[in-house]
C-alpha positions in Angstrom: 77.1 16.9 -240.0 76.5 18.9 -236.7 78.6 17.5 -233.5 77.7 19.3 -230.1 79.6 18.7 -227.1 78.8 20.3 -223.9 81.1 20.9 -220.8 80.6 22.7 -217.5 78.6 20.5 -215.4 79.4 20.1 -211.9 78.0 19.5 -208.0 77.1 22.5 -206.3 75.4 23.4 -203.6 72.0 24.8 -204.1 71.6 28.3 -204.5 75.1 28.1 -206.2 75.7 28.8 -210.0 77.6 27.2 -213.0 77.4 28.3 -216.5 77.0 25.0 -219.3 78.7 25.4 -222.7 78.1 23.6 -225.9 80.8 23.7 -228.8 79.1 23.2 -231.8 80.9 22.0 -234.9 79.9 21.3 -238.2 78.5 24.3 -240.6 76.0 22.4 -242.8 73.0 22.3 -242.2 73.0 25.6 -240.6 71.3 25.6 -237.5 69.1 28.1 -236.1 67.3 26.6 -232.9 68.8 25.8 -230.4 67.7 23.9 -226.8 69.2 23.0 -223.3 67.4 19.3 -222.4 67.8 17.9 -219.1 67.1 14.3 -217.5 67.5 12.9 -214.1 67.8 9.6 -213.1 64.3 7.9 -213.6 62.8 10.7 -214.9 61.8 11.6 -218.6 64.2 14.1 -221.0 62.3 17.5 -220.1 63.4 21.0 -222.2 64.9 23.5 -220.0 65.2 26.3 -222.8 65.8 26.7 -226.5 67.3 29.8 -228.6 66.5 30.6 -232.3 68.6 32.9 -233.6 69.5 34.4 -237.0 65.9 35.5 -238.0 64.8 38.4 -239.5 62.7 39.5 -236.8 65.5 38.8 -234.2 66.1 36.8 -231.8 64.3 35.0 -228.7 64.2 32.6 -226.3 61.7 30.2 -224.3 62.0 28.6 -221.0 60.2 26.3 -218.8 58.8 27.4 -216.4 61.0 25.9 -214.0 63.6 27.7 -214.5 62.6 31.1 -215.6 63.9 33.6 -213.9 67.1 31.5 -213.1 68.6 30.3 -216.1 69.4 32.2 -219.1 70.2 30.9 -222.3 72.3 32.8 -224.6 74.8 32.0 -227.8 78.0 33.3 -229.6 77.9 31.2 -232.4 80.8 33.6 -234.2 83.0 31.3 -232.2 80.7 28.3 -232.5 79.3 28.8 -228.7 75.9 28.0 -226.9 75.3 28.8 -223.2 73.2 27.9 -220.4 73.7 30.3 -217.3 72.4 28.8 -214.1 71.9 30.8 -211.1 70.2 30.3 -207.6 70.5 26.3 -208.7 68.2 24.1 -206.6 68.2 20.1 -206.0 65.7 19.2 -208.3 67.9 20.9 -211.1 69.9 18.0 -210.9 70.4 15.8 -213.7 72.4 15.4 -216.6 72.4 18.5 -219.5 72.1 18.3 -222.9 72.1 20.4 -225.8 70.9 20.0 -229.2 70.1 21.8 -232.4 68.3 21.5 -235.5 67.6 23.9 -238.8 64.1 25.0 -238.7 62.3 25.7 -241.8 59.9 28.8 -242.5 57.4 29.5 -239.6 59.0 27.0 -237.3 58.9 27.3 -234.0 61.8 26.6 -231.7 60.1 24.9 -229.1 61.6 22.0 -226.7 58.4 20.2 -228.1 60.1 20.6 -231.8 62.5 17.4 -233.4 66.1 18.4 -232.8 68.6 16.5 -235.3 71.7 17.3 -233.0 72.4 16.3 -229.4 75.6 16.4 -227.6 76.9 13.9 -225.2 75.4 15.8 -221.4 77.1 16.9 -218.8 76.4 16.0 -215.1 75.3 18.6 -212.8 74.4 17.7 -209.5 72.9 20.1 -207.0 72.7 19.8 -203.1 71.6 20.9 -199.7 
């Protein structure tokens, strides 16, 4: 079993920065794709960004287009750690943060649009004028 938790979230003003964690626990399955999900009141879960990692051909990462440019996503997973860097936040980046994982099989694509098995708890972040 796979238990994420994520921490950082916070109110900021916009234009301000915070940095998301996610602790992920658990070794089996071992998980390779990673995403950031967000959700704001009366709005739909949307992806922010996912990571796969581990691969032969490397590493990468995807981002809507929202946020490119602004967030990066990045993880140490030697000490079990997935990040979310936020700069130059704006107001409509509120909402609460989650993260989630899954394993992907051969030619999956880690994609926000793919079925992640995993999802922590959120954490709030609230941005404003």
């Amino acid at each position: 079993q796979v238990q994420l938790m994520e921490s950082g979230g916070d109110s900021v003003q916009a234009g301000e920065s915070l940095r998301l964690s996610c602790v992920v626990a658990g070794i089996y399955p071992r998980i390779n794709c990673m995403g950031w999900f967000r959700q704001a009141p009366g709005n739909e879960r949307e992806g922010v960004a996912t990571l796969f990692y581990g691969g032969a051909a490397g590493d990468y990462s995807l981002y809507a287009d929202s946020v490119k440019g602004r967030f990066t996503v990045s993880q140490d997973m030697n000490n079990n750690m997935l990040y979310l860097q936020m700069n130059s936040l704006k107001i409509e980046d509120t909402g609460t943060y989650y993260c989630a994982a899954v394993r992907l099989g051969p030619g999956g694509l880690c994609t926000s649009n793919e079925k992640f098995d995993y999802w922590g708890q959120g954490t709030q972040v609230t941005v404003s004028a």
